[in-house]
N, C-alpha and C positions, 0 to 999 in steps of 0.2 A: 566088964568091958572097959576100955582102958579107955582116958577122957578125950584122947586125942580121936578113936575113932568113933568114939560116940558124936562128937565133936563133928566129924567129916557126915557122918549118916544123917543127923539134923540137916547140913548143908546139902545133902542130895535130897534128902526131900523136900525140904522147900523149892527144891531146881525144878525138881518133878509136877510139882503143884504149879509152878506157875508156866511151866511146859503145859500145862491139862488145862488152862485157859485161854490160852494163847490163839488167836482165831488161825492163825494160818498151822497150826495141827489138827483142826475140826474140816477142815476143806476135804473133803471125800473124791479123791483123784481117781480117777476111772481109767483103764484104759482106751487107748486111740482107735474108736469102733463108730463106725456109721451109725446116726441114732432113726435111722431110718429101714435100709435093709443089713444093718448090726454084721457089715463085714470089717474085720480086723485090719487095724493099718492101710485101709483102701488108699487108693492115689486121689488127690483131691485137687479140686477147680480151685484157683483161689481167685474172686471175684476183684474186679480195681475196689482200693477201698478210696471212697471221699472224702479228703477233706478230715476236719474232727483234729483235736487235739485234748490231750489230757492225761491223766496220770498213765503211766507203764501198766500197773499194777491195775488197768480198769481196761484195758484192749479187748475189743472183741473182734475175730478174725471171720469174716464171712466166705464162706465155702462151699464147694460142690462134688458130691461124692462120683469119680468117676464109673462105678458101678452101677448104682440106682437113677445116677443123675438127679438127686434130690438135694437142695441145697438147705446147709444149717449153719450153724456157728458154736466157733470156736474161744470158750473163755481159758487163757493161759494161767495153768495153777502154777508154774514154776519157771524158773527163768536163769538159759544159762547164755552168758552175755558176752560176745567176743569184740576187741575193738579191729579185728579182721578177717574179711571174707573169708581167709585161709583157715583159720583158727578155727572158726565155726564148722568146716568142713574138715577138721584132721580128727574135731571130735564128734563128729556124726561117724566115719570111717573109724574110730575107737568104737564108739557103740555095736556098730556092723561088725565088729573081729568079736566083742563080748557075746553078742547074741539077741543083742535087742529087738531085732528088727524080723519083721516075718520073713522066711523064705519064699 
């Protein structure tokens, strides 16, 4: 093996290793399913939230399953950040052309 890519293959694995402890790779992201009557992408209540401040990355969104009518909450694993109302809606309507979303 020639030094250079032996070279490069030390340098992925060490990438890989420190990818494998990294806590936001261990996060077991579920999908968007009632934890109550376990319906997919239900339409949801979202309750006023109070008050509270603190980090982005610690939100929890309190809600209400329009189905079951059972309220739970929601902790955010991922976060995609627009600085306009538009923007956030041209890629929701991206998602919806891809297939994301339940029919």
């Amino acid at each position: 093996m020639e030094g250079g890519t032996k070279e490069l293959l030390e340098r992925i694995a060490v990438a890989v290793e420190a990818l494998a402890v990294d806590p936001e790779v261990e996060i077991n992201a579920g999908p968007p399913v009632c934890p109550s009557c376990h319906a997919f992408d239900p339409r949801v209540e979202l309750a006023f939230q109070e008050g509270g401040t603190g980090p982005m990355s610690q939100i929890i969104v309190n809600g209400k399953c329009a189905i079951c009518e059972k309220q739970f909450y929601i902790v955010i694993e991922s976060y995609s950040v627009h600085n306009k109302l538009e923007m956030a809606g041209q890629e929701l309507i991206e998602r919806e052309k891809a297939g994301w979303f339940q029919k």
